[in-house]
VOGU-3710 file (C-alpha; in Angstrom, 3 decimals, decimal comma):
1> xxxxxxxxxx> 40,780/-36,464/80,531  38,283/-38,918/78,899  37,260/-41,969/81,283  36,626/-44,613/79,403  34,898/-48,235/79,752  37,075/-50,801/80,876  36,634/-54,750/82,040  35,870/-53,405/85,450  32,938/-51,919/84,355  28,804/-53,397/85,536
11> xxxxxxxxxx> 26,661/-53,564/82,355  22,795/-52,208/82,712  20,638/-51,448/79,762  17,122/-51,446/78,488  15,211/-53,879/76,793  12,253/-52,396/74,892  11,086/-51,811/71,065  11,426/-49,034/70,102  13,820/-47,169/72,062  15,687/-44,449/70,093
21> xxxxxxxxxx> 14,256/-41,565/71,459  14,373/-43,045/75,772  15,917/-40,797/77,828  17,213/-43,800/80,287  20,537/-44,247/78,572  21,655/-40,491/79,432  20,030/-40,364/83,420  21,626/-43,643/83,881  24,786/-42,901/82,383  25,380/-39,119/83,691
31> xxxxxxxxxx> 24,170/-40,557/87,134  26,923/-43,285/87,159  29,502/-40,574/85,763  28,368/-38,535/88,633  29,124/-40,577/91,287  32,322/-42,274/89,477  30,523/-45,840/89,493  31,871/-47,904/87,294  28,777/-48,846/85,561  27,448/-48,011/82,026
41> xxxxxxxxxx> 23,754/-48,479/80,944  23,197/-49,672/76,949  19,408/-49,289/74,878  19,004/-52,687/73,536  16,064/-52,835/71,066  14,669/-56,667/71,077  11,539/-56,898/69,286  8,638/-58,708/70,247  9,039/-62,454/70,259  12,694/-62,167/71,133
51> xxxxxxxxxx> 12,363/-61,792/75,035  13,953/-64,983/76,300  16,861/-64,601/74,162  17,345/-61,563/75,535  16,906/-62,697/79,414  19,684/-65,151/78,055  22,132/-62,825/76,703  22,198/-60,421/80,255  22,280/-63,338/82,253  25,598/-64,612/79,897
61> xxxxxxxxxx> 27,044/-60,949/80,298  26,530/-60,626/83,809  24,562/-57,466/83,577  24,271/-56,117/87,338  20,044/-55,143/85,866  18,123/-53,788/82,950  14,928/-52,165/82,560  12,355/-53,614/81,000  9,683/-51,196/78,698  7,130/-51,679/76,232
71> xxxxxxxxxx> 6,318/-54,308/74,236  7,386/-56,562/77,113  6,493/-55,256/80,855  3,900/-58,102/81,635  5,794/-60,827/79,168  8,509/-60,852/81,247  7,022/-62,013/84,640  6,860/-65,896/83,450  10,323/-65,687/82,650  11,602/-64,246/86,172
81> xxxxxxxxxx> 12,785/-66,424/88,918  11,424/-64,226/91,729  9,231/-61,002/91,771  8,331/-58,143/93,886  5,129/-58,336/95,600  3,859/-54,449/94,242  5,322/-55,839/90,433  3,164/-58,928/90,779  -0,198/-57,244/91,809  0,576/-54,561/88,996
91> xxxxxxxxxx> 0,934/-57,522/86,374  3,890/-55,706/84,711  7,620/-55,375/85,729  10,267/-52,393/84,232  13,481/-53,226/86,795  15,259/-56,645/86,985  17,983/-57,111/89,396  20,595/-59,740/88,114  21,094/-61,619/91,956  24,006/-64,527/90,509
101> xxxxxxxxxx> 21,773/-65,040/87,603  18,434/-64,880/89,553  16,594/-62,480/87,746  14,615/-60,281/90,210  11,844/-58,448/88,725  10,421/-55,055/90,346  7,889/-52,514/89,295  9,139/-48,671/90,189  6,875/-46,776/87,830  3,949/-46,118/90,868
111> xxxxxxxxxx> 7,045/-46,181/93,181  8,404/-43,299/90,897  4,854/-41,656/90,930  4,268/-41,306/94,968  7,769/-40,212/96,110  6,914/-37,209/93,286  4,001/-36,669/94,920  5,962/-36,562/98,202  8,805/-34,441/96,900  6,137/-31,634/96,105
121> xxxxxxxxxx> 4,595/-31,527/99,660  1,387/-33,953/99,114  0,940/-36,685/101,777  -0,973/-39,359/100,495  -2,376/-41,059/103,894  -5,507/-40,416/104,344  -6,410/-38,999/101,131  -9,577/-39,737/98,358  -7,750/-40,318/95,269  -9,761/-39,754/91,610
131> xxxxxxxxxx> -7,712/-41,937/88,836  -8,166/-41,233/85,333  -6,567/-44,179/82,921  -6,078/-47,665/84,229  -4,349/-49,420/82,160  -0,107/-49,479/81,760  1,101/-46,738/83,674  -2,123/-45,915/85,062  -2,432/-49,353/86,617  1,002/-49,236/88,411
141> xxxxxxxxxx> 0,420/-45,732/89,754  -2,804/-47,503/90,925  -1,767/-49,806/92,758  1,249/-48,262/94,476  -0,987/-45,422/95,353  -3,783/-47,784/96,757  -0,527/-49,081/99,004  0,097/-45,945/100,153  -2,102/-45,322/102,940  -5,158/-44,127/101,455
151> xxxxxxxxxx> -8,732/-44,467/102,283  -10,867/-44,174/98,753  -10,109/-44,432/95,384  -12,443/-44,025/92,135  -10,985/-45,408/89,061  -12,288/-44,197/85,329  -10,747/-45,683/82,196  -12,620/-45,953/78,500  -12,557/-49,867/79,255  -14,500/-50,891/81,047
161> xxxxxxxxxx> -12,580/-54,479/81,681  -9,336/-52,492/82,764  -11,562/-50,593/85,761  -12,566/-54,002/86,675  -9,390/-55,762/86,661  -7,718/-52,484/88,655  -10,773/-52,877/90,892  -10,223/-56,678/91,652  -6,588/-55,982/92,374  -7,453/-53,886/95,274
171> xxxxxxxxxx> -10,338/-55,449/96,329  -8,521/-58,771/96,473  -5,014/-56,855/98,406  -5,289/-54,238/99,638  -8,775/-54,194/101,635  -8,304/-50,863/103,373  -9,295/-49,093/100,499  -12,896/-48,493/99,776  -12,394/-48,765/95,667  -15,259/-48,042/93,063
181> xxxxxxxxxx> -15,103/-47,317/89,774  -16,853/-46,310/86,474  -16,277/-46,638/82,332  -14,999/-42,611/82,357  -17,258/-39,910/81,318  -16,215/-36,257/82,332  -19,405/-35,413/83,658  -18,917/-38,312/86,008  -15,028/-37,455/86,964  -15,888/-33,909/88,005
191> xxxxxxxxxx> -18,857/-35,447/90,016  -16,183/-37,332/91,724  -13,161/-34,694/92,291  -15,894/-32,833/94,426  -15,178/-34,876/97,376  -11,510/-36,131/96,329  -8,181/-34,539/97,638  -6,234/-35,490/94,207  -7,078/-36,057/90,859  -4,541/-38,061/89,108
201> xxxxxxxxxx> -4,885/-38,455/85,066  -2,895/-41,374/84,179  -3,879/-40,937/80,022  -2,251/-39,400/77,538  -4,659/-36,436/76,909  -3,193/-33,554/76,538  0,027/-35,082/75,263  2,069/-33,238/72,043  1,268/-36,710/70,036  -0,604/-37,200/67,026
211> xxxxxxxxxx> -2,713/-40,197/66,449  -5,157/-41,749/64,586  -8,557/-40,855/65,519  -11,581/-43,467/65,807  -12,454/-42,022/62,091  -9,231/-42,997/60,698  -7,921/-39,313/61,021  -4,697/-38,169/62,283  -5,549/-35,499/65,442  -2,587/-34,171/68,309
221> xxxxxxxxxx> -3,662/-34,803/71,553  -2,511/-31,426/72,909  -5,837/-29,490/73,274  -7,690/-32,629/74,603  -8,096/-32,940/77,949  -9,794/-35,697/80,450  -11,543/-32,328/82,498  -12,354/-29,429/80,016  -15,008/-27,930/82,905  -12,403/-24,946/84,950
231> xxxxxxxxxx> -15,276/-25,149/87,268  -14,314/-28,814/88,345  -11,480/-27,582/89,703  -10,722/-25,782/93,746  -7,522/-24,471/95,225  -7,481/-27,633/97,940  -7,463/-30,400/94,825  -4,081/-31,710/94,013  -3,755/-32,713/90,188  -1,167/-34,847/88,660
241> xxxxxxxxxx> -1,057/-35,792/84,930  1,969/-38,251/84,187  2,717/-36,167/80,686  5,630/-34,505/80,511  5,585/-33,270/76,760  4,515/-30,607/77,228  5,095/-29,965/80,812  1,924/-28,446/81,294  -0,911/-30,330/79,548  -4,174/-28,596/79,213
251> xxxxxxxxxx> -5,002/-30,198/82,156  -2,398/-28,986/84,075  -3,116/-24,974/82,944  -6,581/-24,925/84,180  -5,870/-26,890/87,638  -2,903/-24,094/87,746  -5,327/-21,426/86,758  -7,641/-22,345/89,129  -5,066/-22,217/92,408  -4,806/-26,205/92,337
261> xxxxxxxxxx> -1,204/-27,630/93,117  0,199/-29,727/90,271  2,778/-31,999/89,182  3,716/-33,274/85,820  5,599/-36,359/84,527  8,489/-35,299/85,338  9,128/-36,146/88,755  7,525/-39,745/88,207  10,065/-40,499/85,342  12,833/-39,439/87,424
271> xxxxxxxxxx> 11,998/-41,351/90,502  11,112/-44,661/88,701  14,752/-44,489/87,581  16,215/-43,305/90,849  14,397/-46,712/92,519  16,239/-48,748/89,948  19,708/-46,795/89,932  19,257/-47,491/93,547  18,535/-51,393/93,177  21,098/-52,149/91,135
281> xxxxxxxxxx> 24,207/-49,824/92,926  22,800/-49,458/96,085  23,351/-45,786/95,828  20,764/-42,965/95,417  20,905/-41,242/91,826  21,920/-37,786/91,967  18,369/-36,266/91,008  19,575/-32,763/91,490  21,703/-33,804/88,471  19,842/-35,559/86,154
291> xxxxxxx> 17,117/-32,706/86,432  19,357/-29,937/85,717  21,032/-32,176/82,476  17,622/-33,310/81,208  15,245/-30,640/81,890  17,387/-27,527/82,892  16,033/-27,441/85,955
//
C-alpha cells in the first residue's frame, strides 16, 4: 500500500537555480521512506534575487531545513540568524536548520568530503595535503580538511586571489597548519605531491561537461586532467577528485594505474547529505541505501 503525505508530515527542500537534474530530492526522500520518518524533501528553484522571499516562505511553512546550492551558498549568510563556525570561515553555507524560526546555517560539503576520506581507510592527522581548485567546493573541502588535524597544506587554483583568500582563512584560524600556496601550474603540483600524502583535485577537470573554451569554442572536459605526468604519481599517494561523472576521471585512471588509492565524488556527495539528514532528524541516513538506489552500489 501507497503511504502518502499527510499534515503530520516535516517539509525540507532545496533552494537553488537550476535544480532539475539534483539528485537531493530522491536521497532525501528514499532515506526518510527508509526509516518511516515522516518527512518529505521538495526542489524549489528561486532564482537569483529572490533569496529572502524564499527564507520567508520556509520560515511561514515551518520547514524542519533546506539546503541551500548555487547561485546562493555565500548570499545566504547575511540573512541567517546564527551560523556554524566551519560555514562562516568557508564563506558559504548549503544546510539551514529551521530552530522555531531561527534559521541555522551549516556548511557539510568539506564535512561530506573527510568522513569519505575516512570511510575508505585514509586518516587525515598528520598528513601533507596537495589541493587543486580553491574556490566553491574546493574552498569548503579546504577548510574542513585544514580542521582536520593536519600539518601542511599547498593550495593551487588558476586565481590567484582565491589561493590567497583560502590562504588567509587558515592563516588567520587555524594556525597549526603550515599553508602555502601557488597560481597552479602542473609542473609545480607534481613538484609538490613528491612530499605530500594526498592529492586532492577539487576542479572539474576531467568532468563529462562541455564548455566554452577561452577561444569561444565548445570542448568536454573529460580527457583534461589537472596531472597528465603518470610519473607524478606513487603507490603511498592518496588521490581524491570530487567528480563523480564519470566515476573515474582521467585523473583518477592514472593514480589507479599507478597503485595510488582513490576516491571519487561519490562518497563526498553522499556524506554532505547524510550531515544534513542528520541535522534536521537527528537520525543517520541509511547510506547503505541511498548508494545501492543511486549508484547500484
Amino acid at each position: 500500500m501507497m503511504k502518502c503525505i499527510d499534515g503530520r508530515y516535516r517539509l525540507t527542500g532545496l533552494l537553488g537555480y537550476p535544480l532539475k537534474s539534483s539528485r537531493s530530492p530522491r536521497m532525501h526522500n528514499i532515506s526518510f521512506s527508509a526509516l518511516g520518518l515522516e518527512y518529505a524533501y521538495l526542489a524549489f528553484e528561486i532564482e537569483d534575487g529572490h533569496l529572502p522571499e524564499a527564507l520567508d516562505a520556509m520560515k511561514a511553512l515551518h520547514a524542519q531545513g533546506f539546503n541551500v546550492t548555487m547561485p546562493h551558498k555565500q548570499k545566504v549568510l547575511q540573512y541567517l540568524d546564527e551560523v556554524d563556525p566551519a560555514a562562516r570561515m568557508i564563506g558559504a553555507v548549503n544546510t539551514v536548520f529551521n530552530d522555531n524560526g531561527r534559521l541555522v546555517g551549516y556548511n557539510t560539503d568539506g564535512k561530506g568530503f573527510v568522513k569519505g576520506l575516512g570511510e575508505e581507510g585514509f586518516d587525515l592527522n598528520g598528513k601533507r595535503v596537495v589541493l587543486v581548485g580553491a574556490g566553491g567546493a574546493g574552498r569548503a573541502v579546504g577548510v574542513q580538511v585544514a580542521l582536520s588535524g593536519i600539518t601542511d597544506m599547498t593550495v593551487f587554483d588558476v586565481e590567484a586571489e582565491k589561493v590567497d583568500e583560502l590562504l588567509e582563512t587558515i592563516h588567520e584560524n587555524i594556525k597549526s597548519v603550515n599553508a602555502r600556496g601557488e597560481v597552479y601550474s602542473e609542473a609545480a603540483v607534481i613538484e609538490a605531491v613528491k612530499t605530500a600524502d594526498i592529492l586532492i583535485d577539487c576542479t572539474p577537470l576531467g568532468m563529462d561537461k562541455v564548455v566554452t573554451n577561452a577561444e569561444g569554442k565548445e570542448e568536454n572536459l573529460i580527457e583534461k586532467s589537472t596531472v597528465n605526468a603518470p610519473e607524478a604519481f606513487r603507490p603511498d599517494l592518496f588521490v581524491a577528485h570530487i567528480v563523480y561523472i564519470p566515476l573515474e576521471t582521467k585523473l583518477i585512471k592514472m593514480a589507479k594505474a599507478a597503485g595510488c588509492k582513490t576516491m571519487n565524488g561519490i562518497p563526498m556527495m553522499i556524506w554532505q547529505g547524510a550531515e544534513a539528514f542528520e541535522i534536521w532528524t537527528g537520525q543517520q541516513m541509511p547510506v547503505d541505501v541511498v548508494k545501492k538506489d543511486l549508484f547500484g552500489e
